[in-house]
N, CA, C and O atoms as CSV, one atom per row, in Angstrom:
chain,resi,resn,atom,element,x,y,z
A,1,UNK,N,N,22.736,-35.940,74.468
A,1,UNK,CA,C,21.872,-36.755,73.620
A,1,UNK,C,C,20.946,-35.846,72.830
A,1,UNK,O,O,20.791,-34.699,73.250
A,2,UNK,N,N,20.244,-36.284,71.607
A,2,UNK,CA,C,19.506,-35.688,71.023
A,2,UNK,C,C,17.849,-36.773,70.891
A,2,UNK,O,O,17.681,-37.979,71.076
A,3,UNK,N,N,17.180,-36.015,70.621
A,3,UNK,CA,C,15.514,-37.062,69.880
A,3,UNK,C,C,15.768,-37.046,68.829
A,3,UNK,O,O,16.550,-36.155,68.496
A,4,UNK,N,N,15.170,-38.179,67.539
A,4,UNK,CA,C,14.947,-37.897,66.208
A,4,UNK,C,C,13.705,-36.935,65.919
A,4,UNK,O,O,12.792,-36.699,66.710
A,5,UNK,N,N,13.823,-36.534,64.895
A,5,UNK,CA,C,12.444,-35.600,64.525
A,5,UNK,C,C,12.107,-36.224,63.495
A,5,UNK,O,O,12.792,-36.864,62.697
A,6,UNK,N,N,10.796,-35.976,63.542
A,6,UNK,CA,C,9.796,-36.638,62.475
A,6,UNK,C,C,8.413,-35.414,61.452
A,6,UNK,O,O,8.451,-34.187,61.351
A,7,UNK,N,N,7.879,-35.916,61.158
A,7,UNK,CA,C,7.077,-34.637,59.904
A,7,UNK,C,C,6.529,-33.607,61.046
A,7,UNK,O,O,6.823,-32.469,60.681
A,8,UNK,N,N,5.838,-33.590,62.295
A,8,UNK,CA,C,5.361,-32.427,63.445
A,8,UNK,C,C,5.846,-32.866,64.508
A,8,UNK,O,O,5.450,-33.848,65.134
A,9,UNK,N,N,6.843,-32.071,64.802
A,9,UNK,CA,C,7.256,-32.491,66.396
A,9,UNK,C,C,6.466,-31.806,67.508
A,9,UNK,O,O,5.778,-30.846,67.161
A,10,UNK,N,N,6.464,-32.178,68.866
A,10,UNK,CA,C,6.188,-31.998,69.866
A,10,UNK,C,C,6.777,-32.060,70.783
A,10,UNK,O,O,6.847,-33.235,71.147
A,11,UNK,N,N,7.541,-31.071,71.739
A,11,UNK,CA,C,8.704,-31.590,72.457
A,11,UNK,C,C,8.559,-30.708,74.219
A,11,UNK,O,O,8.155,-29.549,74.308
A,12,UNK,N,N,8.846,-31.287,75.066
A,12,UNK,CA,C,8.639,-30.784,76.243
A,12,UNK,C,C,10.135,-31.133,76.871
A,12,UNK,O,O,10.689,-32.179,76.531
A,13,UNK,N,N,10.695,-30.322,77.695
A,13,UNK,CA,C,11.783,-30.257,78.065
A,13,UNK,C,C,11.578,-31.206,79.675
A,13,UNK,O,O,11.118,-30.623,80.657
A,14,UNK,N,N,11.908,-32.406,79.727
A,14,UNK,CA,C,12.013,-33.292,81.100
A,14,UNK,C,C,12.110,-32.373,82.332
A,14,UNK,O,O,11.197,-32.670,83.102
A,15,UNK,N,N,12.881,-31.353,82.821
A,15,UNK,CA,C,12.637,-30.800,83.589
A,15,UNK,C,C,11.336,-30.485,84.140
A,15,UNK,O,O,10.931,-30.847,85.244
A,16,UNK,N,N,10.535,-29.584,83.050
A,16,UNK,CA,C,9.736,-28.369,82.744
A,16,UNK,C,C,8.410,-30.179,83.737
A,16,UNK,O,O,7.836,-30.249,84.824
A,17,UNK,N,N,8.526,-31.089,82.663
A,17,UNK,CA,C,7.904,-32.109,83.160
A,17,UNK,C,C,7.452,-32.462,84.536
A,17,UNK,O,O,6.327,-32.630,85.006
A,18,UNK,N,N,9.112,-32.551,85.246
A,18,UNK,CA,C,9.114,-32.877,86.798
A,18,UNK,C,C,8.615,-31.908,87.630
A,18,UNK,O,O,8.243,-32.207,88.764
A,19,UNK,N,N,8.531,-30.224,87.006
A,19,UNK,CA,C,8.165,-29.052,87.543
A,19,UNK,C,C,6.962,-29.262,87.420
A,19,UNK,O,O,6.449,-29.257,88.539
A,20,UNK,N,N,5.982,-29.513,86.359
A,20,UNK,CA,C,4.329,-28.853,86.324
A,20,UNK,C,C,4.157,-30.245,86.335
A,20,UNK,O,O,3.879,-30.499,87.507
A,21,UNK,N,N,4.165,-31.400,85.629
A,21,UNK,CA,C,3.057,-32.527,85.570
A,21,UNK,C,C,2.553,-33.108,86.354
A,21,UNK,O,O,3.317,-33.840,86.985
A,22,UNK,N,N,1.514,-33.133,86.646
A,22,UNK,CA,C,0.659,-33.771,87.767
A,22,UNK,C,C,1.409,-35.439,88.062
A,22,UNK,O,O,1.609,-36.357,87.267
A,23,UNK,N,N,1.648,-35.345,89.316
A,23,UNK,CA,C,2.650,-36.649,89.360
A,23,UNK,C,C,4.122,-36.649,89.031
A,23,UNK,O,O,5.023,-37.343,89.501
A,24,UNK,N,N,4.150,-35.707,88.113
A,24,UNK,CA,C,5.823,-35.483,87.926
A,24,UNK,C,C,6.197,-36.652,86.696
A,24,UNK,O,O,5.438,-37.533,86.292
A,25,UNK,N,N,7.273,-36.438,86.346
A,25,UNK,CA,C,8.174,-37.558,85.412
A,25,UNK,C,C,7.355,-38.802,85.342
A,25,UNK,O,O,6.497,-39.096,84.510
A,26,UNK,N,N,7.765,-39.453,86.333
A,26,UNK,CA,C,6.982,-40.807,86.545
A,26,UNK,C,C,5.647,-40.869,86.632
A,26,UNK,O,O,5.189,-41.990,86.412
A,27,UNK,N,N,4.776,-39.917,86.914
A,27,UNK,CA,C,3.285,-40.285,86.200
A,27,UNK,C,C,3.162,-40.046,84.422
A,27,UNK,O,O,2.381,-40.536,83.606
A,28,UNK,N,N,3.937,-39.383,84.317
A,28,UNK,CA,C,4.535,-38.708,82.566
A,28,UNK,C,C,4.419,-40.019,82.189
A,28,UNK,O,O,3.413,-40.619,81.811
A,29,UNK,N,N,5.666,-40.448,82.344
A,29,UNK,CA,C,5.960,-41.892,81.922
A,29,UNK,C,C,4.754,-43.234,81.959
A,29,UNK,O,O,4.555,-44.068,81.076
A,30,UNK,N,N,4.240,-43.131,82.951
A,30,UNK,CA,C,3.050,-44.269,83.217
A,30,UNK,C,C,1.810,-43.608,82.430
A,30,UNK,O,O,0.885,-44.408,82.284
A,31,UNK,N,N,1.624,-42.572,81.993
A,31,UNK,CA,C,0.173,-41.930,81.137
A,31,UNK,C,C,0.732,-42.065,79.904
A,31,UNK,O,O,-0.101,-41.948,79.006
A,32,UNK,N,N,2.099,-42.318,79.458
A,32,UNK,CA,C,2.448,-42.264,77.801
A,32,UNK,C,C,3.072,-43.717,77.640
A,32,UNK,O,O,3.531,-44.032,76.542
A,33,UNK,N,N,3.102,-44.628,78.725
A,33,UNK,CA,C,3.286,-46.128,78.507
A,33,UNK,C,C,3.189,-46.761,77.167
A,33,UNK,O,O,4.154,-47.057,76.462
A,34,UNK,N,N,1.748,-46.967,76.838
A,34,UNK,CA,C,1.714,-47.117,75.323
A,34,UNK,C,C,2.109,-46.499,74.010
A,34,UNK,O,O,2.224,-47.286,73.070
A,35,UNK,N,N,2.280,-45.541,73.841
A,35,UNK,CA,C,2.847,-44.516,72.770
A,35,UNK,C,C,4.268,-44.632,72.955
A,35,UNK,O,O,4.879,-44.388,71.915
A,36,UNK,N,N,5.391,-45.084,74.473
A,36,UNK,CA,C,6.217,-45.173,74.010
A,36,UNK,C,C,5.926,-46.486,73.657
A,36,UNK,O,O,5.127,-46.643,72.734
A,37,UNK,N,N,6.368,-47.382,74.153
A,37,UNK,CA,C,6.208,-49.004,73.853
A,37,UNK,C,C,5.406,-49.187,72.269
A,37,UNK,O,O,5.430,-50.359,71.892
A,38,UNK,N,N,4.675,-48.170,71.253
A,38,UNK,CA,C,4.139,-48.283,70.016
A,38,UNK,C,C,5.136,-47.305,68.970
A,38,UNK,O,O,5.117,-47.089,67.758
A,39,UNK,N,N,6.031,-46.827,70.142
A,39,UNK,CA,C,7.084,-45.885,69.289
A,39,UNK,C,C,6.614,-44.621,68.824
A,39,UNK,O,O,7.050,-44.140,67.779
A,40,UNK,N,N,5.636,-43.966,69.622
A,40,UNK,CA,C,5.308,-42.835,68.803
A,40,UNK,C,C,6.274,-41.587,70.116
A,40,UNK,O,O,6.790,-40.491,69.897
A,41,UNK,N,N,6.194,-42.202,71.108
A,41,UNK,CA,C,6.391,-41.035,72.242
A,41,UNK,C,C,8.256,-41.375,72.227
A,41,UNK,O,O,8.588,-42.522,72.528
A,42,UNK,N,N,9.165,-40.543,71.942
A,42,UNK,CA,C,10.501,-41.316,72.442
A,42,UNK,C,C,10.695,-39.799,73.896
A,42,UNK,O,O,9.922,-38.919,74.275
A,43,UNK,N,N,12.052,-40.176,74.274
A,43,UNK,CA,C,12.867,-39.259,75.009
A,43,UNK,C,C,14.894,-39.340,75.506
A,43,UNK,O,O,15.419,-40.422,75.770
A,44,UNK,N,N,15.298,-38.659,75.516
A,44,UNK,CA,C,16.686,-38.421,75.779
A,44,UNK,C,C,16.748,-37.931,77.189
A,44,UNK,O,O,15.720,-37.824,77.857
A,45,UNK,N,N,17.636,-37.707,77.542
A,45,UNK,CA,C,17.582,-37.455,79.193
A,45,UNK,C,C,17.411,-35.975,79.452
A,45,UNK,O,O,17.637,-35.480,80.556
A,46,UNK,N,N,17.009,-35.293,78.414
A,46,UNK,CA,C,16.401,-33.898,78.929
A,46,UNK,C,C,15.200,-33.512,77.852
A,46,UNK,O,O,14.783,-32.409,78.206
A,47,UNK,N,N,14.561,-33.910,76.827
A,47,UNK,CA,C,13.549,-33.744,75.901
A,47,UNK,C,C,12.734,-35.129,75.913
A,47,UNK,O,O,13.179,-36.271,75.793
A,48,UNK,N,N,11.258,-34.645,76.112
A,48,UNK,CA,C,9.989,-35.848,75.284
A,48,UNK,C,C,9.882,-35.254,74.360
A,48,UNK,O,O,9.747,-34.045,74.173
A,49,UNK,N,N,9.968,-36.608,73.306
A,49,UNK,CA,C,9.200,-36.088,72.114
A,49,UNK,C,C,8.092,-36.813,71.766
A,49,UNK,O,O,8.183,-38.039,71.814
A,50,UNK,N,N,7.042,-36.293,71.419
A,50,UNK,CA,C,5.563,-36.808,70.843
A,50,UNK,C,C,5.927,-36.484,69.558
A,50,UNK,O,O,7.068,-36.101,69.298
A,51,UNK,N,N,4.760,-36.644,68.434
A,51,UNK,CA,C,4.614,-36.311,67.145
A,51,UNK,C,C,3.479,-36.893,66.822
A,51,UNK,O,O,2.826,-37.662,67.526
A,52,UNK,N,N,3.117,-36.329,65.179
A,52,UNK,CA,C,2.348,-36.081,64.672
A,52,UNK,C,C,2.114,-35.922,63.090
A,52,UNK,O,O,3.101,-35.309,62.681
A,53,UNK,N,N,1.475,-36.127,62.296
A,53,UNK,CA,C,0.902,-36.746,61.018
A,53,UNK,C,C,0.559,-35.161,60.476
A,53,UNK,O,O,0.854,-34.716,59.367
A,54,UNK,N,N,0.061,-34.651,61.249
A,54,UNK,CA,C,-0.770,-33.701,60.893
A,54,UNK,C,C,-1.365,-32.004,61.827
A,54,UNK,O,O,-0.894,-32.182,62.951
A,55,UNK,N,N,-1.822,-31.136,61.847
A,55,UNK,CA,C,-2.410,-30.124,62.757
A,55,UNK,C,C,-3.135,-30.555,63.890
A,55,UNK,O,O,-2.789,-30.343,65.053
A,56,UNK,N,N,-4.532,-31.395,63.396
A,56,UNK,CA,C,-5.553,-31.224,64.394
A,56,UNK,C,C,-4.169,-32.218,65.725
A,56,UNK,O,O,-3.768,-31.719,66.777
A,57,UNK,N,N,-3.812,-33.446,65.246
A,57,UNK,CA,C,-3.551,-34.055,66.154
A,57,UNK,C,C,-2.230,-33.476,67.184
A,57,UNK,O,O,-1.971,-33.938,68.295
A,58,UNK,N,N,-1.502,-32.369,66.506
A,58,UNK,CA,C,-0.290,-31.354,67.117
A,58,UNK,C,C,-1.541,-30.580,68.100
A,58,UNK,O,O,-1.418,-30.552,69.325
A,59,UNK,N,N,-2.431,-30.125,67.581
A,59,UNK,CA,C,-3.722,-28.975,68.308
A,59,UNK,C,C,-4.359,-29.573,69.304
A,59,UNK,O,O,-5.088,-29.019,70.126
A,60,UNK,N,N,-4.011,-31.043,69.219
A,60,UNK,CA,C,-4.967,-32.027,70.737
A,60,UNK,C,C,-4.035,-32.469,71.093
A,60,UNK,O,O,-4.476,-33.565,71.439
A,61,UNK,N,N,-2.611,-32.516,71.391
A,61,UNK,CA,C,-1.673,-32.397,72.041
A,61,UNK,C,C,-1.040,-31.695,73.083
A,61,UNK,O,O,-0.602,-31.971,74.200
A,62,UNK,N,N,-1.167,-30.306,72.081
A,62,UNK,CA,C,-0.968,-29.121,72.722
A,62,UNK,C,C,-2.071,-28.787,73.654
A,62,UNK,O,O,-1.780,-28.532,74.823
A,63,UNK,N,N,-3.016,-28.768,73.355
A,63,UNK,CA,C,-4.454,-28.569,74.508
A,63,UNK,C,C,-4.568,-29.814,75.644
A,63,UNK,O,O,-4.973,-29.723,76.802
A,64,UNK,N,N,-4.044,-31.083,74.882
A,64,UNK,CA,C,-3.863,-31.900,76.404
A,64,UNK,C,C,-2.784,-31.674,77.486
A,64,UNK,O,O,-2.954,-32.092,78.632
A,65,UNK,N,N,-1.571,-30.945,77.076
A,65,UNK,CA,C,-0.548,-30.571,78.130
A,65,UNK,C,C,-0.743,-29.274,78.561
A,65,UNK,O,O,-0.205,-29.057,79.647
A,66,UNK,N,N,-1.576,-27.953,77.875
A,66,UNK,CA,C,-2.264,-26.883,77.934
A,66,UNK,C,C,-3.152,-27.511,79.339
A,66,UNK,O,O,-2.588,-27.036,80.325
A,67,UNK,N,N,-4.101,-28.229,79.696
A,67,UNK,CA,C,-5.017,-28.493,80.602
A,67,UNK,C,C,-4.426,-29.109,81.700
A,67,UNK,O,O,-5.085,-29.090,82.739
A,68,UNK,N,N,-2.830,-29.904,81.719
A,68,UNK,CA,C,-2.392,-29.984,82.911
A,68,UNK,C,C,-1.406,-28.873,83.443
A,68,UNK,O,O,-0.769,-29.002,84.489
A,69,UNK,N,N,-1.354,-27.973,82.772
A,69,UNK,CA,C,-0.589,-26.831,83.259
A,69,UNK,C,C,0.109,-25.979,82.704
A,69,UNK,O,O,0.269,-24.814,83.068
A,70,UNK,N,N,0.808,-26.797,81.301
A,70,UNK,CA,C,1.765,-26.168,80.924
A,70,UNK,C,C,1.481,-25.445,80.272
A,70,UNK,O,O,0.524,-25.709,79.544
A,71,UNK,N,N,2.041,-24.318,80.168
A,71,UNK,CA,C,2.014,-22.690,79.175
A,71,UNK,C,C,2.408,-23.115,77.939
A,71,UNK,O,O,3.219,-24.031,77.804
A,72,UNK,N,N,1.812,-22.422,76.852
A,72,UNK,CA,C,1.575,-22.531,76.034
A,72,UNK,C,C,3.173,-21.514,74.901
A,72,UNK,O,O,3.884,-21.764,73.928
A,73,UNK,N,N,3.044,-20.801,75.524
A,73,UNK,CA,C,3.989,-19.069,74.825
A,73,UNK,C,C,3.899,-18.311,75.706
A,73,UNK,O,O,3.043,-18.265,76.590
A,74,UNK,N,N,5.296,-17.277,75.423
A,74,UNK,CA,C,5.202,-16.132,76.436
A,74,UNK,C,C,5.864,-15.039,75.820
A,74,UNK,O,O,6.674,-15.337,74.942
A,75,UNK,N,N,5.683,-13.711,76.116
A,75,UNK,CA,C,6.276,-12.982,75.148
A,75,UNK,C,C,7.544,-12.624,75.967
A,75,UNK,O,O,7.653,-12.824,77.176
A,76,UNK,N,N,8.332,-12.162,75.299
A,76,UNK,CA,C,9.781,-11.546,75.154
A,76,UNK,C,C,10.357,-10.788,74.095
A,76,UNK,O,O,10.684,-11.113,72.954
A,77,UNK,N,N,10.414,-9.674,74.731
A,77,UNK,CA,C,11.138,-8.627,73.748
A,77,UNK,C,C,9.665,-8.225,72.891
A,77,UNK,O,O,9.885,-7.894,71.726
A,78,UNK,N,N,8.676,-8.213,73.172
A,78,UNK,CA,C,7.427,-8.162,71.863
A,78,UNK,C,C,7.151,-8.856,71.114
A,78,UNK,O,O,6.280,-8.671,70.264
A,79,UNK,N,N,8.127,-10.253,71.306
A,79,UNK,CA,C,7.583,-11.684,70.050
A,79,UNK,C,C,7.457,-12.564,70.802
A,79,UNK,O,O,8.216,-12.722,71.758
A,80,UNK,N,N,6.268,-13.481,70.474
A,80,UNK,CA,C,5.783,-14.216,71.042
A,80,UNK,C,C,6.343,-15.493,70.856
A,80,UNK,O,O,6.095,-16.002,69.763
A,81,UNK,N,N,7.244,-16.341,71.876
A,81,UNK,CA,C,7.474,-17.611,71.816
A,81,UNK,C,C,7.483,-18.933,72.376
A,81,UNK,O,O,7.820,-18.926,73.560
A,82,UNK,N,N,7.272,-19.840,71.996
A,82,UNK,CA,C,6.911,-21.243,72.976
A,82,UNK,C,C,7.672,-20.861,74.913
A,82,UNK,O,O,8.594,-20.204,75.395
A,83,UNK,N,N,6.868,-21.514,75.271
A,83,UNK,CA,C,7.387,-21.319,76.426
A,83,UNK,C,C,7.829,-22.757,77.083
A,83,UNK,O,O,9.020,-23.069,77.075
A,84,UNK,N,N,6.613,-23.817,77.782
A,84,UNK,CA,C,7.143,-25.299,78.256
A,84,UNK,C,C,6.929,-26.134,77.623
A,84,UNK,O,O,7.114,-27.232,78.148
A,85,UNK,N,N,6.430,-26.118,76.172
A,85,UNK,CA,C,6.457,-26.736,75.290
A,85,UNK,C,C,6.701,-26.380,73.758
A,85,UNK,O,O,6.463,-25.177,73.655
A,86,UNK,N,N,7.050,-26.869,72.598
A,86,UNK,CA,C,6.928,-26.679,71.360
A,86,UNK,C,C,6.569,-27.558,70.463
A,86,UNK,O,O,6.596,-28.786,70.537
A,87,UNK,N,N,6.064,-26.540,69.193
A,87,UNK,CA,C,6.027,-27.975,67.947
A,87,UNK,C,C,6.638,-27.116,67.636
A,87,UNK,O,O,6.717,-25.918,67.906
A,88,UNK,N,N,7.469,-28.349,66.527
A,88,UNK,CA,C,8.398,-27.811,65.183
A,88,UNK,C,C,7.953,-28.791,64.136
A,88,UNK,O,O,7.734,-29.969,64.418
A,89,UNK,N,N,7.824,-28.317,62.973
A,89,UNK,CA,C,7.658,-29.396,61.867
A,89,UNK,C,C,8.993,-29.690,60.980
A,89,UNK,O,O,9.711,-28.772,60.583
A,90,UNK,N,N,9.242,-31.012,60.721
A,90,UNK,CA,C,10.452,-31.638,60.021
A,90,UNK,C,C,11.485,-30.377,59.566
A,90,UNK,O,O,11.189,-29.623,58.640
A,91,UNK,N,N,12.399,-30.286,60.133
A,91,UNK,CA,C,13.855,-29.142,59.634
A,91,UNK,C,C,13.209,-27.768,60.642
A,91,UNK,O,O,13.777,-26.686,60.788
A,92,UNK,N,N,12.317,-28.044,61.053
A,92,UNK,CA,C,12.366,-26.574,62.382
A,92,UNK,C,C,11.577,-25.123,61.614
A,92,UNK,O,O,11.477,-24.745,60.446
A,93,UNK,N,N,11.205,-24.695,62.662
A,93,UNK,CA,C,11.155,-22.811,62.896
A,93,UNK,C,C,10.403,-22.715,63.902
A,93,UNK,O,O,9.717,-23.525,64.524
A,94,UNK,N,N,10.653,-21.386,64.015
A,94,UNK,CA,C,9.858,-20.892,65.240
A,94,UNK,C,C,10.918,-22.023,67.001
A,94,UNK,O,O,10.512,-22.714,67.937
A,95,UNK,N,N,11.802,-21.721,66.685
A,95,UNK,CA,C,12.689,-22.400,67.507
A,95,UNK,C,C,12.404,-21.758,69.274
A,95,UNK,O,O,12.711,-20.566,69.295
A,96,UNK,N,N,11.914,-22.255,70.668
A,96,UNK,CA,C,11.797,-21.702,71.574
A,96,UNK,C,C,13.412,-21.908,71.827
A,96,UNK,O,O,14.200,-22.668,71.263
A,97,UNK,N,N,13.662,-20.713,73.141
A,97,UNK,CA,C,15.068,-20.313,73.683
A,97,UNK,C,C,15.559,-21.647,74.006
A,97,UNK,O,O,16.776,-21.559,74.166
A,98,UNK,N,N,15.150,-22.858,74.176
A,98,UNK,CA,C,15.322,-23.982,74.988
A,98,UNK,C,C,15.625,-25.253,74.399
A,98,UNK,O,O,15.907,-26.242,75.075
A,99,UNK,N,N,15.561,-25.238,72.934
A,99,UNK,CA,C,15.695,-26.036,72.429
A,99,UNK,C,C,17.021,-25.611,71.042
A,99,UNK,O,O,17.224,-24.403,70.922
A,100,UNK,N,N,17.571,-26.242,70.403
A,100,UNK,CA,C,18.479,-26.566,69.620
A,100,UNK,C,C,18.167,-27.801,68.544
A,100,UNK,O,O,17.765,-28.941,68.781
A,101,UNK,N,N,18.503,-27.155,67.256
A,101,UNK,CA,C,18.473,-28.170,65.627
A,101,UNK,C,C,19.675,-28.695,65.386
A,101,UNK,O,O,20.579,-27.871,65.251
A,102,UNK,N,N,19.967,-29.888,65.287
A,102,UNK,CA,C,21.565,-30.715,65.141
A,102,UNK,C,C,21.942,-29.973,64.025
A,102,UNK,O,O,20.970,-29.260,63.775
A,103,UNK,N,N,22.934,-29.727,63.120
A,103,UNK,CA,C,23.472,-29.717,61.868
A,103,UNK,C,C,22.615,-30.551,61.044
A,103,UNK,O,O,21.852,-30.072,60.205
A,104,UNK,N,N,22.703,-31.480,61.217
A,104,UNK,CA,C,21.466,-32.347,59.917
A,104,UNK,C,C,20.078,-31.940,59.795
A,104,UNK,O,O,19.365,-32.153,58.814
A,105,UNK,N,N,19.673,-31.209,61.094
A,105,UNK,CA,C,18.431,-30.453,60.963
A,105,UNK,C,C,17.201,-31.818,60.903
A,105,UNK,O,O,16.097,-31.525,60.444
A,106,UNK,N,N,17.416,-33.089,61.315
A,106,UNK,CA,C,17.091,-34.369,61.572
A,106,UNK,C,C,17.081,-34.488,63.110
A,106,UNK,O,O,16.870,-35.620,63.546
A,107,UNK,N,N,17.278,-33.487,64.002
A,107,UNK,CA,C,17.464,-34.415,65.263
A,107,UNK,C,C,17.579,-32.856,66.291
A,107,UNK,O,O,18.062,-31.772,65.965
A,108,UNK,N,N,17.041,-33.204,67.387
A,108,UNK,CA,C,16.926,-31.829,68.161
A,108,UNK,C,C,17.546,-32.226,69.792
A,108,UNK,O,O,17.686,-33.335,70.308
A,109,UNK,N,N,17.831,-30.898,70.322
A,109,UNK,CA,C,18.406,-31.108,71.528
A,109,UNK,C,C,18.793,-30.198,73.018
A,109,UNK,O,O,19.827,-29.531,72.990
A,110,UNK,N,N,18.353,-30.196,73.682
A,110,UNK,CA,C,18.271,-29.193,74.437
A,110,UNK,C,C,19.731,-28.267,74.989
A,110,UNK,O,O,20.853,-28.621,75.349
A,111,UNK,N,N,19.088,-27.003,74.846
A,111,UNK,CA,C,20.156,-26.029,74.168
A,111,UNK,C,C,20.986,-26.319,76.070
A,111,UNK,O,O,20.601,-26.822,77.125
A,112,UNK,N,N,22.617,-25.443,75.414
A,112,UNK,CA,C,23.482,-25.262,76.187
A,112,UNK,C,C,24.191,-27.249,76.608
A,112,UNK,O,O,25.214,-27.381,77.280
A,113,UNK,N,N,23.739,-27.968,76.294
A,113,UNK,CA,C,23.849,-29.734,76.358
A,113,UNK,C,C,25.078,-29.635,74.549
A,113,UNK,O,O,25.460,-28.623,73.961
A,114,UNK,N,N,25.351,-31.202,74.186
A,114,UNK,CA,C,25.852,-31.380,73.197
A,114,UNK,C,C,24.817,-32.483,72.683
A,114,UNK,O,O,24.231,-33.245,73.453
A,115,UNK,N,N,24.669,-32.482,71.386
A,115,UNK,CA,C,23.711,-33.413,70.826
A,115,UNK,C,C,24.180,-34.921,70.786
A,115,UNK,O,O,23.189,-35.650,70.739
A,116,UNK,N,N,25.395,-35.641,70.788
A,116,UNK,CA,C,25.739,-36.505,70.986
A,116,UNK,C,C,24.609,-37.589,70.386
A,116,UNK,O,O,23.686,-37.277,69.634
A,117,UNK,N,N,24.876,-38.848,70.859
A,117,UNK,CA,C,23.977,-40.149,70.354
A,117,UNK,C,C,22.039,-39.480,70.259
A,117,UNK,O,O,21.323,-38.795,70.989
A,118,UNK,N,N,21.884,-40.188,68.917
A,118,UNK,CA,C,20.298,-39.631,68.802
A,118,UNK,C,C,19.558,-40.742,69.511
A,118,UNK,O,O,19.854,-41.894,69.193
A,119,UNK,N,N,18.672,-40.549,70.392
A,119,UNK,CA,C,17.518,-40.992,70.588
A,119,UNK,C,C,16.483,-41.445,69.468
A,119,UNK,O,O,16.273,-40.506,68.701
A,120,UNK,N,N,15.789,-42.563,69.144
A,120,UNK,CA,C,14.593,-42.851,68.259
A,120,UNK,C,C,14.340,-44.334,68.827
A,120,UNK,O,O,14.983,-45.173,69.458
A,121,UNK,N,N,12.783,-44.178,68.146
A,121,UNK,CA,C,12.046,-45.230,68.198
A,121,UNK,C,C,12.466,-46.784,67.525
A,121,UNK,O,O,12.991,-46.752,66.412
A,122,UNK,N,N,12.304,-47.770,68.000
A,122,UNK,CA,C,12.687,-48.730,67.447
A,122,UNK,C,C,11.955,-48.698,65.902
A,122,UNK,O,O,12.872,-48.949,65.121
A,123,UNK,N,N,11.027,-48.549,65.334
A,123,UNK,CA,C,10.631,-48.259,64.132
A,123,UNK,C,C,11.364,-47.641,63.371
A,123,UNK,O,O,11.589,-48.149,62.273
A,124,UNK,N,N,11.931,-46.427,63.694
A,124,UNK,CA,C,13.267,-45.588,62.906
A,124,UNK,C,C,13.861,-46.209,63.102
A,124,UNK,O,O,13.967,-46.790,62.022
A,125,UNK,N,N,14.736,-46.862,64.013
A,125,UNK,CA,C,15.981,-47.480,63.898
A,125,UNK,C,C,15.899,-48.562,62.416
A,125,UNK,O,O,16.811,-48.560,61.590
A,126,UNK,N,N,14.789,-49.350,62.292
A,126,UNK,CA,C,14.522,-50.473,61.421
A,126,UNK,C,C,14.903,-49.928,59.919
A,126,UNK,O,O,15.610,-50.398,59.027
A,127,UNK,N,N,14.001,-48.539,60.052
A,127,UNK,CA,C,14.096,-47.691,58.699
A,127,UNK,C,C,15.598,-47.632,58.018
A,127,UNK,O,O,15.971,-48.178,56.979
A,128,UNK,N,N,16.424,-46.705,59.031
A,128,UNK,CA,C,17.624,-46.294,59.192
A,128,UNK,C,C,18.211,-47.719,58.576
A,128,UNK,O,O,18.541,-47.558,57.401
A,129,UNK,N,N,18.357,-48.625,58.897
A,129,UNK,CA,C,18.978,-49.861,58.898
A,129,UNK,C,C,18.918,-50.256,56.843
A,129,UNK,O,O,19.862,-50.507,56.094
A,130,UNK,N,N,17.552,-50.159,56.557
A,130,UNK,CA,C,17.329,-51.036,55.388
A,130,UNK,C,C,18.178,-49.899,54.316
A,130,UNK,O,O,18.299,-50.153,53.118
């Protein structure tokens, strides 16, 4: 499976989730209740994706999963790259080892997996449709 991507992504790998989040998966799920159910938060069976409009709100994202644990970047080889989380903005860069860009460069997916059926919010789907 893949997520859709939208103008700032935010993406945490489900594993990485069940490893550090206080509560694990299922408190994940019960603290982002509303955001999914408002369509902003989706997920596939190995990526969450959040998003974002803009910086500050990617920068209070990142500092809210920063304060329950998760690392931020780590270096390798002398370049510094995402480590249990990333943003990418619409069509990608700065790609961490862990993640993967479909061919359409519309839709992301966790590497060594096949991207298969996209994941999105019922709001995109509506879009998609008209």
């Amino acid at each position: 499976m893949a997520v859709a991507l939208i103008y700032m992504n935010f993406l945490v790998p489900i594993q990485t989730i069940r490893d550090k989040y206080p509560g694990g998966w299922e408190q994940c799920l019960k603290d982002h209740e509303k955001e999914i159910k408002r369509g902003r938060v989706w997920f596939d069976e190995y990526l969450l994706h959040d998003g974002a409009m803009g910086p500050i709100d990617i920068d209070w994202l990142i500092s809210s999963w920063e304060k329950r644990g998760f690392q931020i970047s780590k270096e390798v080889d002398g370049k510094t790259l995402w480590a249990d989380m990333c943003c990418i903005e619409y069509l990608g860069h700065l790609m961490p080892e862990w993640l993967e860009l479909a061919d359409d460069g519309c839709t992301a997916y966790m590497a060594g997996t096949e991207p298969g059926e996209t994941v999105r919010p019922g709001w995109m789907k509506k879009m998609i449709q008209k």
